[in-house]
C-alpha positions in Angstrom: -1.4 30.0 7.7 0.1 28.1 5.3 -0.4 23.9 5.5 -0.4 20.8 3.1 -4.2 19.9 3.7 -7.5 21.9 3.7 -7.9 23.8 7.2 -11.5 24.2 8.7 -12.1 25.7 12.3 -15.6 26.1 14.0 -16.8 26.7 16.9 -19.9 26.4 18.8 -22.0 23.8 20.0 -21.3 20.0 18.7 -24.2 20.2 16.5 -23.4 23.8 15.2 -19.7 22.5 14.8 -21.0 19.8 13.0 -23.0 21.7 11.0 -20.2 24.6 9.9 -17.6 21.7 9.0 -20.2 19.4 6.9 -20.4 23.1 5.0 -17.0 23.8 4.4 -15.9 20.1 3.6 -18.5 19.9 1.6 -16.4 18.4 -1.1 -14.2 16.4 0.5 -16.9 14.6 2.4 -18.5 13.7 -0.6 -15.4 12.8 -2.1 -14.2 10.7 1.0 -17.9 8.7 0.4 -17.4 7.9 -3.2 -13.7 6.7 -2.1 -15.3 4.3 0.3 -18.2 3.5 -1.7 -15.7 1.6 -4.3 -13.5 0.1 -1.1 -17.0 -1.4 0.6 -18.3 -3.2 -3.3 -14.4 -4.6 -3.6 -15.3 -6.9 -0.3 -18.7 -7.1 -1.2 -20.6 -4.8 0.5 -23.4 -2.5 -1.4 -25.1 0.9 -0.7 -28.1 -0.8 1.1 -25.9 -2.8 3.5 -23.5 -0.4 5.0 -25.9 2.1 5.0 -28.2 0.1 7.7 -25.1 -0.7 9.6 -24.2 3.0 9.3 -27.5 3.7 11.2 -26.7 0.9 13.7 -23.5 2.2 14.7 -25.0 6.1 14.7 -28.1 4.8 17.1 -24.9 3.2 19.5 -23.2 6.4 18.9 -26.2 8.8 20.2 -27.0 6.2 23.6 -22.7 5.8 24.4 -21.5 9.4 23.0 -24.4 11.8 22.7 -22.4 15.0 22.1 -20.1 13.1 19.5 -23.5 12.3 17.6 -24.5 15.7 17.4 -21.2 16.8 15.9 -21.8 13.7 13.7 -25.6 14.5 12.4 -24.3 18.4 11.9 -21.8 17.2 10.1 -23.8 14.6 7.8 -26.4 17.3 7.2 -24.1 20.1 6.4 -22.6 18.5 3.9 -25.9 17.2 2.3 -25.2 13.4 2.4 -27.1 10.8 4.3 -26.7 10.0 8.1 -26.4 6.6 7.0 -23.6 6.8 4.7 -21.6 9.7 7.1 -21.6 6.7 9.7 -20.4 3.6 7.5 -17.3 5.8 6.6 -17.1 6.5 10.3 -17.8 2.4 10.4 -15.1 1.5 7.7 -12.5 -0.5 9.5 -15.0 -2.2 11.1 -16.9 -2.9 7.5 -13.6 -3.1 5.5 -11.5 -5.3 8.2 -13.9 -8.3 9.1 -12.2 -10.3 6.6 -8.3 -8.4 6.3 -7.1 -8.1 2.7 -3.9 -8.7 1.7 -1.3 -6.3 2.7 -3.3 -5.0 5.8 0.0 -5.4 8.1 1.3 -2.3 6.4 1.1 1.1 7.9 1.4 3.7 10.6 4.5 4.1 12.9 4.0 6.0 16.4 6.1 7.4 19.1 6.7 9.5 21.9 8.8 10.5 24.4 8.7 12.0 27.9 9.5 15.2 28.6 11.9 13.9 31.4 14.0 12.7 28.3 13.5 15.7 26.2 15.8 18.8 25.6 12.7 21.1 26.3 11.5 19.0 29.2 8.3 18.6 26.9 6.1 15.5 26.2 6.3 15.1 22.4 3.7 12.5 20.2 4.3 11.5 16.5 3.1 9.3 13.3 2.9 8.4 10.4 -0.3 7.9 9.3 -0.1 5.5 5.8 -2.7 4.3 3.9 -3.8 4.4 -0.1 -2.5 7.5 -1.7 -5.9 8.2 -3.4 -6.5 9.4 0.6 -4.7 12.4 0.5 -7.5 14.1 -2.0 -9.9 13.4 1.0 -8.6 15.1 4.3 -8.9 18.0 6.5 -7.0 19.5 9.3 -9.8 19.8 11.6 -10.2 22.7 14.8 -13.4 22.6 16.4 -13.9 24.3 19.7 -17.3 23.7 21.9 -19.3 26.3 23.3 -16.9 25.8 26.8 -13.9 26.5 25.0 -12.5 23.3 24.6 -10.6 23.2 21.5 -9.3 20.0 19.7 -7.4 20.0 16.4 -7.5 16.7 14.5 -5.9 15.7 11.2 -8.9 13.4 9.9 -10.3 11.4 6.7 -13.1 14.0 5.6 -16.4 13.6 7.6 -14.6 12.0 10.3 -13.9 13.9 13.8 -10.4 12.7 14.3 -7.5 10.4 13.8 -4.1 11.6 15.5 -5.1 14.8 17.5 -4.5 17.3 20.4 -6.5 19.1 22.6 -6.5 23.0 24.7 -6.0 20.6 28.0 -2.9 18.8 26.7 -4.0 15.7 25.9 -2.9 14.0 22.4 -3.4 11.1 20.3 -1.9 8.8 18.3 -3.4 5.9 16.5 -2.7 2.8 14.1 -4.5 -0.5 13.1 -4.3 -3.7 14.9 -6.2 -6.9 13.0 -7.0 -9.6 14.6 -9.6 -12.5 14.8 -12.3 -10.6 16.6 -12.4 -7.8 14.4 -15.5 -7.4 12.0 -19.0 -5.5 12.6 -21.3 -7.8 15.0 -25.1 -6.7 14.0 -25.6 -8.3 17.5 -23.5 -6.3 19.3 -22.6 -2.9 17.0 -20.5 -1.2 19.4 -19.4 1.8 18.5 -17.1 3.0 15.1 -13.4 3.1 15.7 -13.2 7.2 14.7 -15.6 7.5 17.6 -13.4 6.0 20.0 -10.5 8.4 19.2 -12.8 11.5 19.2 -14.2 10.5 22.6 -10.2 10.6 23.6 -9.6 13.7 22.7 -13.1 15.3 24.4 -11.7 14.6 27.4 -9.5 17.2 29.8 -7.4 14.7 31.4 -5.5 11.5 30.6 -7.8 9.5 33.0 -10.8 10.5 31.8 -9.6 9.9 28.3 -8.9 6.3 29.4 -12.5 6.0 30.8 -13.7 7.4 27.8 -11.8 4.8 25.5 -10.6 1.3 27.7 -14.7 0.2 28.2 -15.8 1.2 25.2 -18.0 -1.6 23.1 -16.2 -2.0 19.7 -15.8 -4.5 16.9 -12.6 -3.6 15.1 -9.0 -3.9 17.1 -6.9 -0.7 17.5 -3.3 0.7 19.1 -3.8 4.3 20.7 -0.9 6.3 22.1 -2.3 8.7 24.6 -0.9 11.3 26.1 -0.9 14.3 28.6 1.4 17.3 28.9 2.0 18.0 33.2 4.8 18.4 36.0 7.6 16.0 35.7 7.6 15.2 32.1 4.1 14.6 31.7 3.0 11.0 30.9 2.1 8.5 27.9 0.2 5.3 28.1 0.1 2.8 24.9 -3.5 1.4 24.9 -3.7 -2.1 22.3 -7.4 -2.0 22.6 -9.5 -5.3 21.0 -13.2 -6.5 20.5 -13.8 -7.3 24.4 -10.2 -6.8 26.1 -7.7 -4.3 26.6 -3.8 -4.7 26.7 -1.6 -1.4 27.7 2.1 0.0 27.8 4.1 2.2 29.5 7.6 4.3 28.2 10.7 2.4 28.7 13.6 4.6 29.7 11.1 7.6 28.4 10.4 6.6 25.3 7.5 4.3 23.8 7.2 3.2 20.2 3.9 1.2 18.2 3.3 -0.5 14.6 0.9 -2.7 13.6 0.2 -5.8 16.4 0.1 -6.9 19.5 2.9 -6.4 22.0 0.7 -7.4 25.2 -1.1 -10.8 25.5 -4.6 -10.3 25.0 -7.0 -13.6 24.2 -7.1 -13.0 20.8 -5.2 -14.4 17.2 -2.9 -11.2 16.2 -3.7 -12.2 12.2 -0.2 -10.3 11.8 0.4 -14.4 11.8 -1.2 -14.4 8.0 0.6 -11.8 6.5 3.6 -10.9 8.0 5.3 -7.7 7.1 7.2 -4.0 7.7 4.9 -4.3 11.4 7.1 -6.5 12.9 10.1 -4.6 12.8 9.3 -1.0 12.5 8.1 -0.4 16.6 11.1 -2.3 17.5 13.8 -0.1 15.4 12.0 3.3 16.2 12.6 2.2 19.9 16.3 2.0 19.1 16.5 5.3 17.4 14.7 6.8 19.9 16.5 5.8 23.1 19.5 6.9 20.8 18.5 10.2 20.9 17.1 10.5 24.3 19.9 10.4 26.5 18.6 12.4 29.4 17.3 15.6 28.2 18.7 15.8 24.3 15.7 14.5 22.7 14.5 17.0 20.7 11.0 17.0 18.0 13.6 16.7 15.2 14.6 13.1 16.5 11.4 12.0 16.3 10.5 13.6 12.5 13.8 12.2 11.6 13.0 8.6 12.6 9.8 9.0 10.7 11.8 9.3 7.3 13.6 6.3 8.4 14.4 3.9 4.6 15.6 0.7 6.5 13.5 -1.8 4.0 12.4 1.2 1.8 10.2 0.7 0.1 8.3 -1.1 3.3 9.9 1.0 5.6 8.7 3.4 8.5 9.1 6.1 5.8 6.4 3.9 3.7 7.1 4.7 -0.1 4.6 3.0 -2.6 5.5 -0.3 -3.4 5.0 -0.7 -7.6 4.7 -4.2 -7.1 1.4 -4.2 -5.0 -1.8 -4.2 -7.4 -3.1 -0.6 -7.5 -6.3 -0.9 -4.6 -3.7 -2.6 -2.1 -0.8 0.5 -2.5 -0.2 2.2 0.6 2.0 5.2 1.5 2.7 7.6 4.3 -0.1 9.9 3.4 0.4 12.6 6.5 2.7 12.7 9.2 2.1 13.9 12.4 4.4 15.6 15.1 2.7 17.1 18.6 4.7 19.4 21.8 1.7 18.6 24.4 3.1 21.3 26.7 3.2 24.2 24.0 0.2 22.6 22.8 1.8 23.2 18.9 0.4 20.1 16.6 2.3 19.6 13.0 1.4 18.1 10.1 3.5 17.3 6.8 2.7 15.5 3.3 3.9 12.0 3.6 6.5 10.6 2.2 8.1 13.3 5.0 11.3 12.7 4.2 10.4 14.7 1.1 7.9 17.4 3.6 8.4 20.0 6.1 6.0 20.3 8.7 3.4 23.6 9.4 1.9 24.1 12.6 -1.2 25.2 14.2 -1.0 26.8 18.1 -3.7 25.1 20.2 -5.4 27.4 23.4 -8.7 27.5 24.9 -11.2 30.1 23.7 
């Protein structure tokens, strides 16, 4: 198998899964620490700080998500680094995003369509996922499946369980950053991390258990999830915009559903997309377009929606995100990975970002 970022598949129980991919990322792990280590002293936080809140989130983690904090502590002691320090990077948009630097508004484009609007009568999921370049050093293509045969495969920042993902029952995942006023870690209330909340998504074996898993969940950081589940008549795809406290969601218009970067419900919060502006506030709106262009009834096809991803309008800023030269060096974001998903064939790609200079590889997804 041939693909653009490190593969590691393991199986067993969480712990043992943990365990076997703390091994084999070894590197990586420790590489996606040091990474965050610098990004947590530019706002200010040490070692000694977001280690502590790295235990408080884990101790949230273990009482809300037990099985998930198993994986977790394999995972942290596989790879010989401290529980403490595996959770703060599990913690980092919560620790990074209390106080949004500049140029937050930029990144991550999602979409999908229904499979009563596609060619193969398949539900189909895709993103970019965009954030510094230095990232792409510290990924893995993750494949872990649990002692009941549940598998999941994840594209993830090292030491995390997921980010965009699909799973042996169908169910896939899509994700991208919301800021808003609420966001910031509470030592009050810890809730739990934000990488938590999409693995718990994709340990679930149907769409409405997903959205049990995810909608209540305590949290203090503000994030979009596109969910979805392959099934008879074209499947189906909810848009969660989930905040510290509330919940906002949407369904596919004329099949098709498209996310950036804020808020498209009305939730009682301040969207601080009102601060900084930016690529956000067009990018959902003219992937919509493209995409109802393409999905007259049953023509949509997966090479619609990778082709919308490599979309220039506003290059460098576009949905195809290119760096910008201009931007100081620690604010630089690109399309590191992009992401494209058939939930009924249960076939999850991945291409190097920019994609409009990538073809994707793909990884077949059954049940053990």
């Amino acid at each position: 198998m041939t693909l653009p970022v490190p593969y590691v598949d393991v199986r067993g129980t969480p712990g043992e899964c943990g365990f076997a991919y703390g091994q084999a990322a070894r590197d990586r792990i420790a590489a996606n620490l040091d990474l965050y280590a610098g990004r947590f002293r530019a706002v200010g936080l040490g070692a000694d700080v977001t280690r502590a809140a790295g235990e408080t989130f884990r101790a949230e983690t273990v009482r809300l998500y037990p099985r998930i904090a198993e994986m977790l502590d394999g995972t942290a002691e596989g790879a010989g680094v401290g529980v403490g320090d595996l959770y703060a990077v599990n913690a980092r948009t919560e620790l990074i995003y209390g106080t949004p630097p500049d140029g937050a508004a930029g990144g991550c484009t999602v979409l999908g369509a229904l499979g009563t609007h596609t060619a193969t009568g398949h539900t189909l999921m895709a993103q970019n996922w965009d954030w510094h370049p230095d990232q792409r050093q510290a990924m893995v293509l993750l494949s872990t499946t649990d002692e009941h045969g549940h598998r999941v495969v994840a594209l993830t920042e090292a030491g995390m369980l997921a980010k965009a993902g699909l799973n042996s029952a169908g169910i896939g995942i899509c994700v991208n950053m919301l800021t808003t006023d609420r966001d910031g870690a509470d030592p009050q209330r810890p809730g739990v991390p934000y990488h938590v909340v999409l693995r718990a998504a994709l340990e679930a074996d149907t769409l409405g258990r997903a959205l049990k898993a995810v909608v209540p969940s305590p949290r203090n950081a503000s994030m979009n999830l596109l969910l979805g589940q392959a099934g008879p008549a074209g499947g189906e795809l909810i848009d969660l915009e989930l905040v510290p406290g509330a919940a906002g969601w949407l369904h596919p218009a004329d099949g098709v559903i498209a996310h950036a970067n804020h808020l498209e419900t009305v939730l009682p919060v301040r969207d601080l997309v009102n601060d900084f502006g930016g690529s956000t506030l067009f990018r959902a709106a003219r992937a919509r377009r493209l995409l109802a262009a393409a999905a007259e009834p049953g023509k949509l096809v997966d090479d619609d929606l990778a082709a919308i991803l490599r979309d220039h309008q506003s290059y460098p800023n576009a949905i195809c995100r290119h760096v910008d030269e201009r931007d100081v060096y620690a604010e630089r974001s690109e399309t590191v990975y992009t992401v494209l998903m058939d939930l009924d064939e249960r076939r999850f790609g991945v291409a190097e970002g920019p994609p409009c200079d990538h073809e994707f590889d793909w990884v077949e997804i059954t049940a053990a």
